[in-house]
C-alpha atoms as a printed R data frame, in Angstrom:
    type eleno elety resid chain resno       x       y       z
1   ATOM     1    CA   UNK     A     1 -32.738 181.249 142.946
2   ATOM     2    CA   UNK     A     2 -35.217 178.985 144.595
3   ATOM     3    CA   UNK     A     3 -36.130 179.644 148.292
4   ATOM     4    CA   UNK     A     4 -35.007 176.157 149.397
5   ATOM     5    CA   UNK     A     5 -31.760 175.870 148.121
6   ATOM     6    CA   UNK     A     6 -30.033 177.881 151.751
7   ATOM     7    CA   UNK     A     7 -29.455 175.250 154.358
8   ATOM     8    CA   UNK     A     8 -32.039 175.363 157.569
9   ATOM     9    CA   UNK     A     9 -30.909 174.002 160.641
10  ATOM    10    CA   UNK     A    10 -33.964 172.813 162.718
11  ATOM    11    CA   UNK     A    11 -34.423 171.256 166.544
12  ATOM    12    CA   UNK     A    12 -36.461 168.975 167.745
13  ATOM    13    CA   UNK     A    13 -36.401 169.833 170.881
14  ATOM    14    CA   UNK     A    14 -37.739 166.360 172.383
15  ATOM    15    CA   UNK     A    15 -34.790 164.793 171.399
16  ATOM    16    CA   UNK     A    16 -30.957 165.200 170.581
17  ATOM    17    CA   UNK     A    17 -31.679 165.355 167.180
18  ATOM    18    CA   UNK     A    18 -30.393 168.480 164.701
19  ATOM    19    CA   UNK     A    19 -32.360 168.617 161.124
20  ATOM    20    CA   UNK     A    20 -30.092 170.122 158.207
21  ATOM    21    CA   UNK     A    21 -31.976 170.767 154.633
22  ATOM    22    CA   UNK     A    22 -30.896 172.503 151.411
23  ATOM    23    CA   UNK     A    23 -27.325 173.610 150.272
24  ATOM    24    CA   UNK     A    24 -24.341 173.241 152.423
25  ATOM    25    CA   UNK     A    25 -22.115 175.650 150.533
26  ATOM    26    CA   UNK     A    26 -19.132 177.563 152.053
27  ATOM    27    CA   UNK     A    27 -21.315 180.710 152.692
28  ATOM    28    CA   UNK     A    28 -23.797 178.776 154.723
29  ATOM    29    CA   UNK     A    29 -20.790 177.017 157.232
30  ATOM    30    CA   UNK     A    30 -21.383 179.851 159.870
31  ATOM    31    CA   UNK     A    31 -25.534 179.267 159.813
32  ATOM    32    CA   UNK     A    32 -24.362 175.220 160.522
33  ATOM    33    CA   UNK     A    33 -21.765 175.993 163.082
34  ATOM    34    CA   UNK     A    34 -23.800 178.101 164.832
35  ATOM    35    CA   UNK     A    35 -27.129 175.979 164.920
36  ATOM    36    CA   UNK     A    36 -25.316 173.091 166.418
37  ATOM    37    CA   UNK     A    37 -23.290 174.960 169.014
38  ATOM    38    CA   UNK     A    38 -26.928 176.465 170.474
39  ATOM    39    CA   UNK     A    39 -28.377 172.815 170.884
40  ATOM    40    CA   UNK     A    40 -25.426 171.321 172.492
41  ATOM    41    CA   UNK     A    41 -25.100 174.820 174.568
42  ATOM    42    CA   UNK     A    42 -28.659 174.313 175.744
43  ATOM    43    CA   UNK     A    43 -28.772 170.429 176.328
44  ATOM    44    CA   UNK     A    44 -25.879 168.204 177.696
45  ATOM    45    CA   UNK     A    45 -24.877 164.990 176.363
46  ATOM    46    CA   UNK     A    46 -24.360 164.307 172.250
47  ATOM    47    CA   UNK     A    47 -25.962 165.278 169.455
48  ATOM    48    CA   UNK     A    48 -26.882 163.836 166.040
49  ATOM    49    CA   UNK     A    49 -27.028 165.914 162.967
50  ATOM    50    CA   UNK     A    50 -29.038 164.635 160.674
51  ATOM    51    CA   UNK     A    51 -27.379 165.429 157.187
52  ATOM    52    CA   UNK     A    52 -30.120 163.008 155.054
53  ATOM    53    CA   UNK     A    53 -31.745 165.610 153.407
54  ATOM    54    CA   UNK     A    54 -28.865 168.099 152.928
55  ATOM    55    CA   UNK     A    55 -27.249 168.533 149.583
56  ATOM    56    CA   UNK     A    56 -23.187 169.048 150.314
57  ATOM    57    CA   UNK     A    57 -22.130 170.958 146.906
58  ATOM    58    CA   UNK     A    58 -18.336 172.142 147.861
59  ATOM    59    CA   UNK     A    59 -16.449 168.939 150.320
60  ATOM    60    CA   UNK     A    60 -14.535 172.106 151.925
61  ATOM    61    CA   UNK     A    61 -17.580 173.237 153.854
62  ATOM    62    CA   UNK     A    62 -18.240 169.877 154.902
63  ATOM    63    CA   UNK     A    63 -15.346 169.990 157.623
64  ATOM    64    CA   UNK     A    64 -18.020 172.043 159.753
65  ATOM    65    CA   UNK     A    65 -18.881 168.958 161.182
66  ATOM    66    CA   UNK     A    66 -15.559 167.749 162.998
67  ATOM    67    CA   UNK     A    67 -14.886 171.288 163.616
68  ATOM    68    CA   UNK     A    68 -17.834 171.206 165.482
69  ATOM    69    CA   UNK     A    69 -16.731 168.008 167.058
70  ATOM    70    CA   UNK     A    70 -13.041 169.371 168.050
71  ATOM    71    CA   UNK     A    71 -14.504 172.902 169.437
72  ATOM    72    CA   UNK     A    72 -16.595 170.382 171.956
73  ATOM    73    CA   UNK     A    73 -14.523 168.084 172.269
74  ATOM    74    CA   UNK     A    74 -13.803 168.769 176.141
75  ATOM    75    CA   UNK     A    75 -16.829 170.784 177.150
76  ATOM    76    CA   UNK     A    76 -18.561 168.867 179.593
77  ATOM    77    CA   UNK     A    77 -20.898 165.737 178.677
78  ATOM    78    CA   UNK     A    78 -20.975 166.739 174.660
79  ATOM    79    CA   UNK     A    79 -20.574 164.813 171.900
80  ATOM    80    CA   UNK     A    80 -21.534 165.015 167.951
81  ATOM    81    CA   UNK     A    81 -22.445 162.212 165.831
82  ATOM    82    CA   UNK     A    82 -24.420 162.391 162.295
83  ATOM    83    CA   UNK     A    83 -27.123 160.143 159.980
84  ATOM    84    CA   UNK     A    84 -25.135 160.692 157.086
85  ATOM    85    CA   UNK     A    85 -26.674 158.286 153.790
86  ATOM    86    CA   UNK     A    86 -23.753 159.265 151.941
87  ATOM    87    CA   UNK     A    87 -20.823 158.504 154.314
88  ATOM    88    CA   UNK     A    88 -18.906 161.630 153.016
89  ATOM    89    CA   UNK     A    89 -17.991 163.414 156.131
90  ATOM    90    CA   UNK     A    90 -15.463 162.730 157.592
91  ATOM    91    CA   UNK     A    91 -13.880 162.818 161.564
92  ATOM    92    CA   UNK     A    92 -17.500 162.367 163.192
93  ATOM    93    CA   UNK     A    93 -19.177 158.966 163.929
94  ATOM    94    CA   UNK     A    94 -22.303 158.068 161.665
95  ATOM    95    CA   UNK     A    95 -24.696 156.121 160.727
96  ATOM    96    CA   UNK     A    96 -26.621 155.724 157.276
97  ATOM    97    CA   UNK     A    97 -29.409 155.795 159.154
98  ATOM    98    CA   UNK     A    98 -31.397 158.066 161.686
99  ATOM    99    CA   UNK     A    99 -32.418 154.789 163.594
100 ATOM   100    CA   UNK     A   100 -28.305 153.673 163.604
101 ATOM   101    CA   UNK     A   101 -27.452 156.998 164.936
102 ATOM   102    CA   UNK     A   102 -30.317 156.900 167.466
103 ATOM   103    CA   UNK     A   103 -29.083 153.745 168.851
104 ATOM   104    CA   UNK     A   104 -25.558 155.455 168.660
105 ATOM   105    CA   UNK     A   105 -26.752 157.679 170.950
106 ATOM   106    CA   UNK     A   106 -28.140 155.678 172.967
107 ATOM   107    CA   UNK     A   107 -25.285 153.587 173.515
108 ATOM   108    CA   UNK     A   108 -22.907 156.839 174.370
109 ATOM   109    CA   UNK     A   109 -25.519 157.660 177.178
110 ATOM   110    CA   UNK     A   110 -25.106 161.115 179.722
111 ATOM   111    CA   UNK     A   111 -23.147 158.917 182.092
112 ATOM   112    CA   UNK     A   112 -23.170 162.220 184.818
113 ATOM   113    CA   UNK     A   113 -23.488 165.774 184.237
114 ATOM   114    CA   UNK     A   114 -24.726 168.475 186.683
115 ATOM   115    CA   UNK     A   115 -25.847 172.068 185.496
116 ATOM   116    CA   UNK     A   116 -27.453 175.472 187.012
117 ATOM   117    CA   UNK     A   117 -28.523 178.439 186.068
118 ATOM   118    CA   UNK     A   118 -27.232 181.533 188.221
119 ATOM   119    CA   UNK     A   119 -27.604 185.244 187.513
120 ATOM   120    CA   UNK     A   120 -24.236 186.940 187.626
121 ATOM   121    CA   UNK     A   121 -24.187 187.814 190.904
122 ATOM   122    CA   UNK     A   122 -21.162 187.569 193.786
123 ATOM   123    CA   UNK     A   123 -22.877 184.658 195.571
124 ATOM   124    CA   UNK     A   124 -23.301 182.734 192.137
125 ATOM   125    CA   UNK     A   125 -19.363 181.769 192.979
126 ATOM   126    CA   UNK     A   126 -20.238 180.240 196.229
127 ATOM   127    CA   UNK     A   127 -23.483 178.321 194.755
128 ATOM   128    CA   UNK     A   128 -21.205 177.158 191.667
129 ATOM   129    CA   UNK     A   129 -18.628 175.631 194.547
130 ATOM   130    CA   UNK     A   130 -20.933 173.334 195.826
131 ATOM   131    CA   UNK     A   131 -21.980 172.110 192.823
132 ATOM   132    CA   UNK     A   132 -18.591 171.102 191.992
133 ATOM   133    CA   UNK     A   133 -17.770 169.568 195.620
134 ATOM   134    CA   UNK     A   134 -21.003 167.705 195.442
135 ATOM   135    CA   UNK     A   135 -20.666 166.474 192.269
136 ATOM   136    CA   UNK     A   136 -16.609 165.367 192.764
137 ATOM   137    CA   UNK     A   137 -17.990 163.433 195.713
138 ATOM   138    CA   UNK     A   138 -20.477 162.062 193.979
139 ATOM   139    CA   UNK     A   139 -18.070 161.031 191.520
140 ATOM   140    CA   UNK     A   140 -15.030 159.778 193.624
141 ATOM   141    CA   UNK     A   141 -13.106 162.672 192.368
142 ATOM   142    CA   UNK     A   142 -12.470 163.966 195.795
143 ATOM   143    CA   UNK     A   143  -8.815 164.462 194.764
144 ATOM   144    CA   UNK     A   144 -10.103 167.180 192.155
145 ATOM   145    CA   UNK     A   145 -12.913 168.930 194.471
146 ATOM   146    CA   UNK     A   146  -9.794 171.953 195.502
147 ATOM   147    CA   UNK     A   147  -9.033 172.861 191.788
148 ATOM   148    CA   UNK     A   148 -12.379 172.326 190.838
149 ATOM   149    CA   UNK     A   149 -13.454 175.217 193.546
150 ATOM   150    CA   UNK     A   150 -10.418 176.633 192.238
151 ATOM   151    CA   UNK     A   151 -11.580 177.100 188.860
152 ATOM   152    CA   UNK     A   152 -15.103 177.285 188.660
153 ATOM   153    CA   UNK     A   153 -14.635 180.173 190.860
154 ATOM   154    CA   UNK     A   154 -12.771 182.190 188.398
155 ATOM   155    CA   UNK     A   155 -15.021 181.006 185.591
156 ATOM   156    CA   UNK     A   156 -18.262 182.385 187.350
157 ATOM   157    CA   UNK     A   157 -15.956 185.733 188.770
158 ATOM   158    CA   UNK     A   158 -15.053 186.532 185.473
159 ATOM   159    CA   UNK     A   159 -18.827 186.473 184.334
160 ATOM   160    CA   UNK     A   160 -19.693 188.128 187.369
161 ATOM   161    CA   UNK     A   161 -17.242 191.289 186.558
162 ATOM   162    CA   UNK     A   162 -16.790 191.238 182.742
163 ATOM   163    CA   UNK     A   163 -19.332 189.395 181.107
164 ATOM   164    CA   UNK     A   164 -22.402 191.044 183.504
165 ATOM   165    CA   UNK     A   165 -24.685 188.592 182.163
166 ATOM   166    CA   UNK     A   166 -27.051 185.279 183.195
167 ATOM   167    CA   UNK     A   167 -24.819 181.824 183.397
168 ATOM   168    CA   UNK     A   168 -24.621 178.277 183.234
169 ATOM   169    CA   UNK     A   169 -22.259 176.242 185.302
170 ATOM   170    CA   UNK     A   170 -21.895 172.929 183.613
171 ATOM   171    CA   UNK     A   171 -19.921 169.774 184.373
172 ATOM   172    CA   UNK     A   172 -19.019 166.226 184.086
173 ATOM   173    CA   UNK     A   173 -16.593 163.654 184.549
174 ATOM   174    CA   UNK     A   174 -14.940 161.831 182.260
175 ATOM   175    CA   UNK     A   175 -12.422 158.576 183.012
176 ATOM   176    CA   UNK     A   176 -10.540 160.304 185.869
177 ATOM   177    CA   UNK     A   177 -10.984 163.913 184.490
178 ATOM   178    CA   UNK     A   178 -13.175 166.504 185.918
179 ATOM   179    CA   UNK     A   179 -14.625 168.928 182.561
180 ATOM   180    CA   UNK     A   180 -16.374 172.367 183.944
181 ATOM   181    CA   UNK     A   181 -18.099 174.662 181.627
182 ATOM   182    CA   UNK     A   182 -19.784 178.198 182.389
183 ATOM   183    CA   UNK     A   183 -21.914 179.502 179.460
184 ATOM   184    CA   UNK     A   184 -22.316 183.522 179.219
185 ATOM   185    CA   UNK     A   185 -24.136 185.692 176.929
186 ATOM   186    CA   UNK     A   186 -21.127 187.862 176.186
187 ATOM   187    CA   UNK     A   187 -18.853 188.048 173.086
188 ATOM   188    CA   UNK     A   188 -15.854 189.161 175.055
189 ATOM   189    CA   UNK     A   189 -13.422 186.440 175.017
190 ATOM   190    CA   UNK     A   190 -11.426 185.952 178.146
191 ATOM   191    CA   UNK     A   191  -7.570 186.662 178.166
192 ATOM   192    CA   UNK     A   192  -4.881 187.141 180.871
193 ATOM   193    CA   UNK     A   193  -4.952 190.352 182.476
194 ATOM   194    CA   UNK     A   194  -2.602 189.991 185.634
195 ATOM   195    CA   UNK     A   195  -3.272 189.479 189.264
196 ATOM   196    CA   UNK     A   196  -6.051 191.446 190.931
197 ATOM   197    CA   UNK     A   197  -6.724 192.603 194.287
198 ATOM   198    CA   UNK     A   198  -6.673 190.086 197.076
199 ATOM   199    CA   UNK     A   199 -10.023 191.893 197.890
200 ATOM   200    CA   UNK     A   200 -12.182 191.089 194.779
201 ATOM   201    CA   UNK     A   201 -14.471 187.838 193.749
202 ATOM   202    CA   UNK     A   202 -12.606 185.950 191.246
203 ATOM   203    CA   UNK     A   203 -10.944 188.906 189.430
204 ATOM   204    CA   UNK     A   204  -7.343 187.319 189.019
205 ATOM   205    CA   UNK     A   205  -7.571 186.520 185.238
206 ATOM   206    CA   UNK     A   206  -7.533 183.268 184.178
207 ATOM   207    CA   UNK     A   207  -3.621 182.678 185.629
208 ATOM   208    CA   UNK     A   208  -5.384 180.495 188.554
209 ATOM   209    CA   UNK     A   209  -7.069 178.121 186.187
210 ATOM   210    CA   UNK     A   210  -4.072 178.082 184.011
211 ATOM   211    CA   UNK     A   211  -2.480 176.860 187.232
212 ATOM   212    CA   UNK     A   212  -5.289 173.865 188.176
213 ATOM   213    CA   UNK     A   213  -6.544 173.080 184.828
214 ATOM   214    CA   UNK     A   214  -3.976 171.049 182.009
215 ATOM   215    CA   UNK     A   215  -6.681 172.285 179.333
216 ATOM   216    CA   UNK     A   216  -8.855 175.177 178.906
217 ATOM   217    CA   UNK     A   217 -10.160 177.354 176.437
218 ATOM   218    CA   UNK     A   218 -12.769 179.574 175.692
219 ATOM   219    CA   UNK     A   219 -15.619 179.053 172.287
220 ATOM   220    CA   UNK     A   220 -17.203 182.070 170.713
221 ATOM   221    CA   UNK     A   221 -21.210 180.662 170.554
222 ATOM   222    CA   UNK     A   222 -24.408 182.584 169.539
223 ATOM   223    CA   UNK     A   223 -25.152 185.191 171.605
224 ATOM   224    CA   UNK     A   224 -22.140 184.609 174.062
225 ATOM   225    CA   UNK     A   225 -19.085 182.140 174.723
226 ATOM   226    CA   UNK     A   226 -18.300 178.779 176.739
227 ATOM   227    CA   UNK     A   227 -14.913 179.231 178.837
228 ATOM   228    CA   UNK     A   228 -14.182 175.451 179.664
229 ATOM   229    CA   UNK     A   229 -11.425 173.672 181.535
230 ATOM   230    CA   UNK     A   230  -9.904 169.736 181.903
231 ATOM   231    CA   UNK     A   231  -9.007 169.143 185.526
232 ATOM   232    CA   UNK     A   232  -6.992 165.629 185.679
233 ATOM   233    CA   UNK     A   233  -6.735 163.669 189.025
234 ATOM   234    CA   UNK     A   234  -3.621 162.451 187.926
235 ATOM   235    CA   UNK     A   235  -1.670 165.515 188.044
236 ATOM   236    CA   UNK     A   236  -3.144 166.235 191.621
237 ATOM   237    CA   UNK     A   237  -1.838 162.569 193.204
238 ATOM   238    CA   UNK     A   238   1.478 163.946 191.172
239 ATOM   239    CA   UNK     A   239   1.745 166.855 193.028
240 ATOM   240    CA   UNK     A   240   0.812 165.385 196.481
241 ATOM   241    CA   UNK     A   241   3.115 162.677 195.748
């Protein structure tokens, strides 16, 4: 079997741009999947996927793409679009041409995002609070700056306890919605585990954002996950109403 005939998913890192060559077959949907989660893990804002020079032999292992897109779909500031020639896939915008998509991109610009890196330590919560009140001022989501603490605080606690590992705190708005993201570089996937202590950081399982959040979710990603969460002002003028 020739050596170019397994699909390679290259970076260029100086832009928001995703290479795929070769064979997209059904055993090579994982190596896709993965490739494209890492760049739009390690950059905000969309990414195109340049399918020009991939050969798609079985149209099942094509729906990679808009499963991409739906897995992202509410992490902060993301996005996937494709240069696809052949106008085959389906569920994600494209272009026929790199140049289209480029200008596709730049049309869907990073409006606002805000990101950090913090080591998963118990003053990473407090750190990861400001962020969010800053940025929901910034944003004239003042409503949403409570649950936002709220949440991100039991996103970075649960890192801080379970996960053990270096994080990134990620978020955007969107319309009247608030998205926050943290990033870890563990496989364990959060679940409800009761309340906790009154005494601990974080610690009271996920039932808090549950409470604040109308979406969230949690997306297994090379080497680690991305718990996210949908905060909507709506629900918060709601409740004070």
């Amino acid at each position: 079997m020739p050596t170019d005939v397994r699909c390679r998913v290259e970076t260029d890192r100086s832009s928001g741009v995703v290479r795929l060559t070769g064979v997209l077959d059904r055993s090579e949907v994982r190596t896709v999947r993965d490739g494209l989660l890492a760049r739009l893990c390690a950059r905000p804002g969309p990414v195109v996927a340049d399918v020009t020079d991939l050969r798609m032999t079985d149209p099942a292992a094509r729906d990679v793409f808009a499963g991409v897109r739906r897995e992202i779909r509410d992490w902060p500031a993301a996005d996937l679009l494709l240069c696809d020639p052949t106008g085959t896939v389906e569920g994600v915008p494209a272009w026929p041409t790199l140049d289209g998509a480029m200008a596709g991109l730049a049309a869907a610009p990073m409006a606002a995002v805000v990101d950090a890196e913090f080591p998963p330590a118990v003053e990473a919560a407090r750190q990861a609070r400001q962020l969010v009140t800053d940025g929901c001022r910034r944003w004239g989501l003042d409503e949403l700056t409570e649950p936002g603490c709220i949440a991100v605080t039991e996103l970075v606690g649960n890192v801080v306890a379970h996960a053990r590992t270096p994080m990134t705190v990620r978020l955007a708005p969107r319309d009247s919605t608030l998205h926050l993201a943290v990033r870890d570089h563990s496989s364990r996937q959060p679940a409800f585990t009761g309340p906790a202590p009154l005494d601990t950081v974080g610690g009271r399982g996920l039932l808090l954002i549950d409470t604040v959040a109308r979406r969230w979710g949690s997306s297994p990603v090379p080497d680690g996950k991305v718990v996210w969460c949908v905060l909507y002002a709506a629900d918060e003028l709601a409740a004070d109403g």
